[in-house]
C-alpha positions in Angstrom: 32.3 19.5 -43.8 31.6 18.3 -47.3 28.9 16.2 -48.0 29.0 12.6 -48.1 27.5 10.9 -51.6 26.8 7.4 -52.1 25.8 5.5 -55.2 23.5 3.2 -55.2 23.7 2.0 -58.9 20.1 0.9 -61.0 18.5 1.5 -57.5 14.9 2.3 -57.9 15.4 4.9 -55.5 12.0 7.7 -54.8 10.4 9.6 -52.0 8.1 6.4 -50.7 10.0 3.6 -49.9 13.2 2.7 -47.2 16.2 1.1 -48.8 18.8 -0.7 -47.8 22.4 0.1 -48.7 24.6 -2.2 -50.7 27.9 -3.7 -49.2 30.0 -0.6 -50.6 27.5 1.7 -49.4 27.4 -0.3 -46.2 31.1 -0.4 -46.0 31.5 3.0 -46.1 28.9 4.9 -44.5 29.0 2.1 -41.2 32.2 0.8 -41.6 34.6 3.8 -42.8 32.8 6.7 -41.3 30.9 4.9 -38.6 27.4 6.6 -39.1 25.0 6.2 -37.3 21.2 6.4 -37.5 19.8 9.8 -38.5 22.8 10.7 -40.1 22.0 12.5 -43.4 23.8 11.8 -46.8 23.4 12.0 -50.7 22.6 9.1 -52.6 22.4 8.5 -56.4 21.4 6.1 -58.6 24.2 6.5 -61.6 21.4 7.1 -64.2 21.3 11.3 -62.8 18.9 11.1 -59.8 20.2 12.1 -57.0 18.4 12.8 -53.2 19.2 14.2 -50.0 18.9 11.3 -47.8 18.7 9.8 -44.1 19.9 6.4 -42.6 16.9 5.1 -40.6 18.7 2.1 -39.1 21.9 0.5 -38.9 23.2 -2.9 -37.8 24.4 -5.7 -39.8 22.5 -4.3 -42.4 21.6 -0.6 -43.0 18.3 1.4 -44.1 18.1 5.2 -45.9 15.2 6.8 -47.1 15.3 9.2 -49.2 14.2 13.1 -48.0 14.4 15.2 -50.9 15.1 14.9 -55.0 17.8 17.4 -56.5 18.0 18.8 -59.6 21.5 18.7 -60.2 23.5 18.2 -63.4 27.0 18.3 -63.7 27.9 16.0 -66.9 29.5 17.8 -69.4 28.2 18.0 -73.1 30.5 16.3 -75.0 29.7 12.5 -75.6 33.1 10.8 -75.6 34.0 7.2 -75.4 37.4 6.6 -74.3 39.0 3.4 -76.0 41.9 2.5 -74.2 44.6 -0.2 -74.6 45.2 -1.7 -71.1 47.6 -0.2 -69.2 50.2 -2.1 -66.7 50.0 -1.6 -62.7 47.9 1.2 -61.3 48.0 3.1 -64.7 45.0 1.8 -65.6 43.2 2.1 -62.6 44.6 5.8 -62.6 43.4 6.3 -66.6 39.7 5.5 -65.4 39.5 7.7 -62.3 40.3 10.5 -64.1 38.6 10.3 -67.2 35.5 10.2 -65.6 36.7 13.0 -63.3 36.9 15.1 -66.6 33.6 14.3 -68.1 33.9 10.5 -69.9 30.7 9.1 -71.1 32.0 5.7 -72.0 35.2 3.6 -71.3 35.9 0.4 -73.4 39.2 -1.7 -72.4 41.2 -2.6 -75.6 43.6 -5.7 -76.2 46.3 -4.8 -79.0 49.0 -6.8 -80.1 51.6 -5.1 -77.8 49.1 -5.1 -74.9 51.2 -5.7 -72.1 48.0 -7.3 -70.0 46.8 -10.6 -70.3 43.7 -12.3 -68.0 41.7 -15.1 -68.6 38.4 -14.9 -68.7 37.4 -15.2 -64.8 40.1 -12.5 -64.2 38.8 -10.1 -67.0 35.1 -10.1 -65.3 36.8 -9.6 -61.8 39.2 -6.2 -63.7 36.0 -5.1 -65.5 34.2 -5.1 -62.3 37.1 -3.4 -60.8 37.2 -0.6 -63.3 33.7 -0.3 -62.5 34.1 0.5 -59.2 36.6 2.8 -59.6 34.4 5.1 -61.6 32.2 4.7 -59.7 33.7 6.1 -56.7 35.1 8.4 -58.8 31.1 10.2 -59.4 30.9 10.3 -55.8 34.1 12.3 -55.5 33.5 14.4 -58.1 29.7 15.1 -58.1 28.5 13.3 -61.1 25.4 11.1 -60.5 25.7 9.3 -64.1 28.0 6.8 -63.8 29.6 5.9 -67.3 30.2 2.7 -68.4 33.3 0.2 -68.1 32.6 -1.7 -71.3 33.7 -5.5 -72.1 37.3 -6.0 -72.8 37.5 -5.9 -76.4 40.0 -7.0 -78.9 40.6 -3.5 -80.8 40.0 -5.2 -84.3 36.3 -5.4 -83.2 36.4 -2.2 -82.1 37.8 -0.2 -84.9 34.2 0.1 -86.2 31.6 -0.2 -83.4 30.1 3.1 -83.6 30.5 4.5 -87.5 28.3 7.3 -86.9 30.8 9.3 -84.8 33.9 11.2 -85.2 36.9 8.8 -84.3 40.0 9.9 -83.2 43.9 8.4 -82.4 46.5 10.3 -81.6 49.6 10.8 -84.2 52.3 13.3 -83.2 53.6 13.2 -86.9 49.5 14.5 -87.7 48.9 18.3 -89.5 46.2 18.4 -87.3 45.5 19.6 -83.8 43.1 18.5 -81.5 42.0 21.0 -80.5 41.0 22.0 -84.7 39.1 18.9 -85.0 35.0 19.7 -86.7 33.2 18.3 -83.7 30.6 15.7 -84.0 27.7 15.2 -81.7 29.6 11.9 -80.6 33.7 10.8 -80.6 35.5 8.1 -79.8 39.3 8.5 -78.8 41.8 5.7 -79.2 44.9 5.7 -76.9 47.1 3.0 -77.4 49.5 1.2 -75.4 52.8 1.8 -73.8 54.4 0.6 -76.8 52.0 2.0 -79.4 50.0 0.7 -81.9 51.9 -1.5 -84.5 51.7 -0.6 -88.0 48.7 -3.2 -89.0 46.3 -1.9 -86.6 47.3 2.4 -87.6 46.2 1.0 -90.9 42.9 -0.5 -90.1 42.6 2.5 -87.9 42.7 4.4 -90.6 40.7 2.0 -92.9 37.7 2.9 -90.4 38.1 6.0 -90.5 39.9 7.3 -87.7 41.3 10.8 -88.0 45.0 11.0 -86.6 45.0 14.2 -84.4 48.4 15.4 -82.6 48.5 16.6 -79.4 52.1 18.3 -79.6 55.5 17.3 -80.7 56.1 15.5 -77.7 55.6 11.4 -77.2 53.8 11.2 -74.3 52.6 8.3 -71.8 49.5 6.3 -72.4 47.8 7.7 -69.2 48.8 11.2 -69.8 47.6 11.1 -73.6 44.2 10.2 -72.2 44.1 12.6 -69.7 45.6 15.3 -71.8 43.5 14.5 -74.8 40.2 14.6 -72.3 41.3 18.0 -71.1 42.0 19.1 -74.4 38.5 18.4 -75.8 36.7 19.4 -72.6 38.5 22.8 -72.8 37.7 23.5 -77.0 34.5 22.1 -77.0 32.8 21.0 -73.5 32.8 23.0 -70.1 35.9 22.7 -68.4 
């Protein structure tokens, strides 16, 4: 039987006190697996602390405490934020969930010109908070107890030059250079574009900050399986997969 684990995000969780779950802890645990008290666990905070734990009571409301801290470490060593064009349907949904499968560090939604995704600003907050929970539920699959971020949406012109300290990437099939022959910095960012790619203005202020067009292959590929593909790529040359 594999081991159930639970995030409790920014929970001030230690060896003293009892806690009681949140609602998608509680909505698991009591809900979906129908524990019951005494029924041991693995809870982590999202910031790499993660216990062996115990639920002392449940009812409308449930209690763990927490038995034993691990020492366990799984995130990889590559520091990589992932800015990604939105993504129609379940793509990007699917895009998140397996980025942080591989290893992410950081994922910032884009808006680009042929961005098929619109939301106003109530329905952004709800799709950010979405996102969110999708990685997180993706650590508990997986057995990573940091949780990366689900950044702001963000118009890519503001993005472009967020972070000049580290090596930024896009992805250009018509590029000399492969991905895997990059000179890795201690920190990258990836671009990955939408369905329709980027237009010509934005490969140009891409460029104008620096970005380093990498190919992946002579083949055009999908927005979510450049992602994925680029992630695997990276974690394979230079990380631990």
């Amino acid at each position: 039987m594999r081991t159930v684990r639970i995030c409790q995000l920014g929970a001030p969780l230690n060896l003293n006190d009892e806690f009681t779950l949140d609602e998608d802890g509680y909505g698991h645990l009591i809900r979906v697996l129908r524990f019951t008290a005494n029924t041991p666990f693995v809870v982590f905070d999202g910031l790499g602390n993660e216990y062996e734990a115990v639920l002392t009571n449940v009812g409308k409301k449930a209690s763990f405490k927490c038995l034993n801290k691990l020492s366990v470490n799984v995130e990889s060593p590559l520091f990589i934020e992932l800015g990604q064009v939105i993504s129609r349907g379940d793509k990007m949904e699917f895009t998140i969930q397996k980025a942080v499968e591989l290893g992410i560090s950081k994922i910032t939604p884009l808006y680009s010109s042929r961005c098929g995704v619109k939301l106003d600003d109530k329905r952004k907050d709800k799709k950010v908070e979405q996102w969110q929970k999708i990685a997180i539920s993706a650590c508990e699959q997986c057995g990573r107890n940091v949780v990366p971020k689900v950044g702001e949406i963000t118009n890519i012109d503001d993005w472009y030059s967020k972070d000049p300290e580290a090596l930024s990437l896009t992805l250009d099939p018509k590029a000399s250079i492969k991905l895997s022959e990059i000179k890795l910095k201690s920190k990258l960012r990836l671009l990955i574009g939408p369905e329709g790619g980027l237009d010509d203005s934005e490969i140009q202020k891409a460029s104008e900050n620096n970005f380093v067009g990498v190919t992946l292959g002579p083949r055009i590929l999908r927005t979510e399986t450049a992602a994925l593909a680029a992630l695997s790529i990276l974690g394979c040359t230079f990380g631990d997969l």
